[in-house]
C-alpha positions as YAML, in Angstrom:
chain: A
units: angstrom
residues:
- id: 1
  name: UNK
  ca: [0.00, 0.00, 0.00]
- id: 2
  name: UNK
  ca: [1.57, 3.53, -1.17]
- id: 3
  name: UNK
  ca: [1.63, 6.57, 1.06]
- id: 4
  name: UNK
  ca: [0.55, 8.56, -1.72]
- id: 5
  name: UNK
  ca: [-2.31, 11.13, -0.63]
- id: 6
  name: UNK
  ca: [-4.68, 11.80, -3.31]
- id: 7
  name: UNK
  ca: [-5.56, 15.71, -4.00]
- id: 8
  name: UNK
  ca: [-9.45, 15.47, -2.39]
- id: 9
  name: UNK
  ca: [-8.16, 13.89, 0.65]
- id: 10
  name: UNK
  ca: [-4.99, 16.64, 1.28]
- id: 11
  name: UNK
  ca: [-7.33, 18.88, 0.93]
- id: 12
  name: UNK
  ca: [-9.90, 17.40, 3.39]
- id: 13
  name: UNK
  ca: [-6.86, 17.47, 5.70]
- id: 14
  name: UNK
  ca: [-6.18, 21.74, 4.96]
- id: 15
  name: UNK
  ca: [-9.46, 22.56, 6.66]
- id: 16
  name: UNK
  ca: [-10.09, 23.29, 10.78]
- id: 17
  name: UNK
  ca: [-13.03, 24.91, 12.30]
- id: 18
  name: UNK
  ca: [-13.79, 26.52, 15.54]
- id: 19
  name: UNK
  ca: [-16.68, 27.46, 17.37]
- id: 20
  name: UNK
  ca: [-17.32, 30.35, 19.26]
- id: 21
  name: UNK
  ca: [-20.17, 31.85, 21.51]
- id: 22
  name: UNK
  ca: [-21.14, 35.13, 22.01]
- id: 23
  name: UNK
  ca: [-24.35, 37.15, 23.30]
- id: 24
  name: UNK
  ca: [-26.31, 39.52, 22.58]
- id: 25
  name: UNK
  ca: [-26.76, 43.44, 23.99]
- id: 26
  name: UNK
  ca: [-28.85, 46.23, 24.30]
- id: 27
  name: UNK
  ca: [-26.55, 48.46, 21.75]
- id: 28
  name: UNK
  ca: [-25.86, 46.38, 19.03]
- id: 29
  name: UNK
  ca: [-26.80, 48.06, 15.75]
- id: 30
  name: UNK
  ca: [-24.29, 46.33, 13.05]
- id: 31
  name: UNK
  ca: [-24.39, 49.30, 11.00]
- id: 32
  name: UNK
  ca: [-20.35, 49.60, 10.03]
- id: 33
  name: UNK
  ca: [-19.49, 49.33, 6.30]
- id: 34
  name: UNK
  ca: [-16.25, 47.94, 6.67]
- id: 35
  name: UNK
  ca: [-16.22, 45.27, 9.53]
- id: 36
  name: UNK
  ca: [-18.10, 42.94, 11.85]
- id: 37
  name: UNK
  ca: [-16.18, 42.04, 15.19]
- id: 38
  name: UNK
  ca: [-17.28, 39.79, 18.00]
- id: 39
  name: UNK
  ca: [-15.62, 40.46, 21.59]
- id: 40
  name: UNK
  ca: [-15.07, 38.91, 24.48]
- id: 41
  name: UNK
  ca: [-15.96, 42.59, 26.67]
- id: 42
  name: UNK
  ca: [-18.97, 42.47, 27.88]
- id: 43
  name: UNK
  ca: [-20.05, 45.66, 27.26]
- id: 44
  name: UNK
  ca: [-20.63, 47.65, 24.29]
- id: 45
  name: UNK
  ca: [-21.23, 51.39, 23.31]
- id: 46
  name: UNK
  ca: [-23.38, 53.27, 21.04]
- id: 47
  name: UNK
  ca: [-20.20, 53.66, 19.55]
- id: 48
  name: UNK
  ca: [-19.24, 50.15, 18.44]
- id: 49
  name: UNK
  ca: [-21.43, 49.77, 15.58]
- id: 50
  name: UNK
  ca: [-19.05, 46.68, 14.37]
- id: 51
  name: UNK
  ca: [-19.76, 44.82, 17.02]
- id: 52
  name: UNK
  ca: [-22.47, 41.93, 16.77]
- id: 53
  name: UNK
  ca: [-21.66, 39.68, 19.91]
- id: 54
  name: UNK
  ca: [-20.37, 40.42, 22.91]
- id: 55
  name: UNK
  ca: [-18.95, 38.01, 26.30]
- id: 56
  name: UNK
  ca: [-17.51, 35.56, 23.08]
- id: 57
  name: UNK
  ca: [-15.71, 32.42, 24.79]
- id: 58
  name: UNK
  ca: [-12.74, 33.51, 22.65]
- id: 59
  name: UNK
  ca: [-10.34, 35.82, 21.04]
- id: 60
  name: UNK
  ca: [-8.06, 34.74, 18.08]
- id: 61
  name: UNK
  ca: [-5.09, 34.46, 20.35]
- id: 62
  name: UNK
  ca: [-6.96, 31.20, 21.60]
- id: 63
  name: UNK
  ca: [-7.63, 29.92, 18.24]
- id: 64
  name: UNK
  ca: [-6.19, 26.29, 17.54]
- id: 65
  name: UNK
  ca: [-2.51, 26.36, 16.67]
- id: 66
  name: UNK
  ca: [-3.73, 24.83, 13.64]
- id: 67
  name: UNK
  ca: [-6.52, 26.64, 12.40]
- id: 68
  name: UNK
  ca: [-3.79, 29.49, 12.74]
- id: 69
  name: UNK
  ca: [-1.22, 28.29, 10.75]
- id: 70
  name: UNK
  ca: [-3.91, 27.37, 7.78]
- id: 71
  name: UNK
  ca: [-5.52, 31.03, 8.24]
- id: 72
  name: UNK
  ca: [-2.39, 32.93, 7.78]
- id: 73
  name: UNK
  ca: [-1.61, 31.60, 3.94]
- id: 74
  name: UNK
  ca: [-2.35, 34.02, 1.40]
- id: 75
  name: UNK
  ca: [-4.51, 31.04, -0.26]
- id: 76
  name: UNK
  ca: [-6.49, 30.30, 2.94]
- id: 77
  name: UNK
  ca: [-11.00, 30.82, 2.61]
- id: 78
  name: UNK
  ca: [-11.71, 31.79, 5.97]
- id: 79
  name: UNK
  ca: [-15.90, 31.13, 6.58]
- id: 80
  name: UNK
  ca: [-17.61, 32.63, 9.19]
- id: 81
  name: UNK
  ca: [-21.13, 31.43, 9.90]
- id: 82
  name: UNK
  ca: [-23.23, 33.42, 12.54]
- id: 83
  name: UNK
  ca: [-26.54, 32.03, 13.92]
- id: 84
  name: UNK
  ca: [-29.01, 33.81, 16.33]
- id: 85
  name: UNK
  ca: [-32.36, 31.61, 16.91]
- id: 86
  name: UNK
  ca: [-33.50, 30.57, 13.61]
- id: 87
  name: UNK
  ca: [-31.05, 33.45, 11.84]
- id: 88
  name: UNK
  ca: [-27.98, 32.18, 9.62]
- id: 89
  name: UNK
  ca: [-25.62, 35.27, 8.06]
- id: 90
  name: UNK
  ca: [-21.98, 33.73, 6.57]
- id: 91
  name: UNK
  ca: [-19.09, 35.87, 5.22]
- id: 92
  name: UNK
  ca: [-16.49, 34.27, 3.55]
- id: 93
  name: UNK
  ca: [-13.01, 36.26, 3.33]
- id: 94
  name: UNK
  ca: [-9.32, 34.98, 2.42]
- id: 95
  name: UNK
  ca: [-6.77, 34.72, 5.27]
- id: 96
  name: UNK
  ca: [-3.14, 36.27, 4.66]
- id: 97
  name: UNK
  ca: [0.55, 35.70, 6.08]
- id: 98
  name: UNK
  ca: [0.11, 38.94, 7.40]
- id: 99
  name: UNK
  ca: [-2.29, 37.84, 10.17]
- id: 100
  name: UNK
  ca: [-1.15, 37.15, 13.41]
- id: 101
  name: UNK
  ca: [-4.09, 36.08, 15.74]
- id: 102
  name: UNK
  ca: [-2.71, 38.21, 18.57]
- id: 103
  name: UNK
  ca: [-5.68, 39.57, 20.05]
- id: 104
  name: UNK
  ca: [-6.99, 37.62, 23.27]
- id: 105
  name: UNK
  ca: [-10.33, 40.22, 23.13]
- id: 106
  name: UNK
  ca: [-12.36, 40.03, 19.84]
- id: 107
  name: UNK
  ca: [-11.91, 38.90, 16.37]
- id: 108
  name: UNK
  ca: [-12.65, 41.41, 13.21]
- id: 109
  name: UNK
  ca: [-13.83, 41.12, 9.65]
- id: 110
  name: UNK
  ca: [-12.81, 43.17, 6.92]
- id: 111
  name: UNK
  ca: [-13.83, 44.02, 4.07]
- id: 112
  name: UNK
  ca: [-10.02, 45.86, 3.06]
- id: 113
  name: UNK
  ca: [-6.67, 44.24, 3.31]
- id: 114
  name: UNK
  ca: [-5.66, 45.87, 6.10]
- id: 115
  name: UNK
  ca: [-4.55, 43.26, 9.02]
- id: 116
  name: UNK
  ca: [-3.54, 43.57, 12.45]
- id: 117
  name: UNK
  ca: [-3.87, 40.97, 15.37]
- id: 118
  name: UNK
  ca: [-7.21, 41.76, 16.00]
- id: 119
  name: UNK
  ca: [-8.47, 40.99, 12.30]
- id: 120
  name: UNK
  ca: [-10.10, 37.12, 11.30]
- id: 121
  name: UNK
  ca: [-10.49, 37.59, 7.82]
- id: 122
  name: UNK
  ca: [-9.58, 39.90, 4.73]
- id: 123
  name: UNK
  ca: [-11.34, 41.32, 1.74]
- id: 124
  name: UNK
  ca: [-14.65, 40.00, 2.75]
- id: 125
  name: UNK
  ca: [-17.60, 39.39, 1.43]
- id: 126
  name: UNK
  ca: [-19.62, 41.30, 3.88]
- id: 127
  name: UNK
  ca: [-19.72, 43.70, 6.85]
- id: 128
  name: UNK
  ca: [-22.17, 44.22, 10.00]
- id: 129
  name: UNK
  ca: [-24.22, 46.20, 8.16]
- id: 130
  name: UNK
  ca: [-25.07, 43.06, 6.20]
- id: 131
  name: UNK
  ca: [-26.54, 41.34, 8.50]
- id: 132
  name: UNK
  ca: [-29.80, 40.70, 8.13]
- id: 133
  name: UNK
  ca: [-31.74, 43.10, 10.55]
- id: 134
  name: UNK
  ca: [-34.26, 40.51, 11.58]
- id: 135
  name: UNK
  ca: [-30.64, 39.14, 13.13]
- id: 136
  name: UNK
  ca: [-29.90, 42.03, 14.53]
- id: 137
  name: UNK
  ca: [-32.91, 42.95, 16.24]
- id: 138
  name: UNK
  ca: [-32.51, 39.37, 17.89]
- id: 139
  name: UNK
  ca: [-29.08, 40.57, 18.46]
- id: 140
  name: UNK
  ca: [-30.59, 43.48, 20.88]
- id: 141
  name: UNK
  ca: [-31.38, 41.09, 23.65]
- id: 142
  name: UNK
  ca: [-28.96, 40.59, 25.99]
- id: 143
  name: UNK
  ca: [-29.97, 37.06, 26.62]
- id: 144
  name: UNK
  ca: [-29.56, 36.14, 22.79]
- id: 145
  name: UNK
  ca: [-26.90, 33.32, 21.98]
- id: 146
  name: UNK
  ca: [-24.86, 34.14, 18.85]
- id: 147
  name: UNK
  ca: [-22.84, 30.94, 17.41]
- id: 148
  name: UNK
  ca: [-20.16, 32.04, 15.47]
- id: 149
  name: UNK
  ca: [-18.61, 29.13, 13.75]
- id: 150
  name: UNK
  ca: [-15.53, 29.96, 12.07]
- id: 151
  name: UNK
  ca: [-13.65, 27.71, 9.18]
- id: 152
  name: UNK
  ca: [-10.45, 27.95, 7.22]
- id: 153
  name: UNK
  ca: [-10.07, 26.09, 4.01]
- id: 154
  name: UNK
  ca: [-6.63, 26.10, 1.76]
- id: 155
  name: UNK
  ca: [-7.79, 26.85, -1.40]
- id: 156
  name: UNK
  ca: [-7.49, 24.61, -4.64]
...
């Protein structure tokens, strides 16, 4: 038996995903053009119309060593899937080896290329004020689970 690796299964082997939980509050209103973020504070301004989940159970910095090393190739799909009761919302972006996964507090979507240890994803396909706002208004209640289920895929 060889221990040749066909091309579907290596690439079954370049993909991780990780789950994260977040909640809802009071002062979301997802109306930024340029990024999404979910944090671990747990509490949010008028200000921080990025924001679409606060109190997450993680930042990037405790992302899986591997999901980390497959997000920060410049041929990486990053997929982030939010759900809020019977709400679904997914942005897909590209990862970059200029990512670091630094931040312990939130993780950010962005629509631009710019990257700094608080950013998930680059060039993506959507922002918070994308989100559906039948999500959002879910979103509002502080007692509202958000499930954030984030995957990184090398690209063919």
């Amino acid at each position: 038996m060889s221990n040749f690796i066909t091309p579907e299964v290596e690439l079954k082997l370049m993909f991780e995903k990780v789950m994260v939980t977040a909640r809802g509050h009071s002062n979301i209103t997802a109306r930024h053009r340029t990024t999404l973020e979910i944090t671990r504070e747990t509490w949010l301004t008028p200000r921080g119309d990025c924001i679409v989940g606060v109190d997450a159970s993680m930042g990037l910095a405790d992302f899986p060593e591997r999901f980390r090393r497959l997000a920060c190739r410049d041929d990486a799909v990053i997929t982030l899937r939010l759900r809020a009761g019977d709400e679904c919302f997914v942005v897909r972006g590209r990862g970059s080896r200029y990512l670091t996964f630094s931040d312990g507090m939130s993780m950010v979507v962005r629509r631009s290329s710019y990257t700094c240890g608080r950013t998930l994803m680059i060039r993506a396909s959507a922002a918070a004020r994308d989100v559906p706002r039948r999500m959002v208004r879910l979103l509002r209640n502080p007692e509202q689970v958000l499930i954030a289920e984030v995957s990184v895929q090398l690209q063919k």
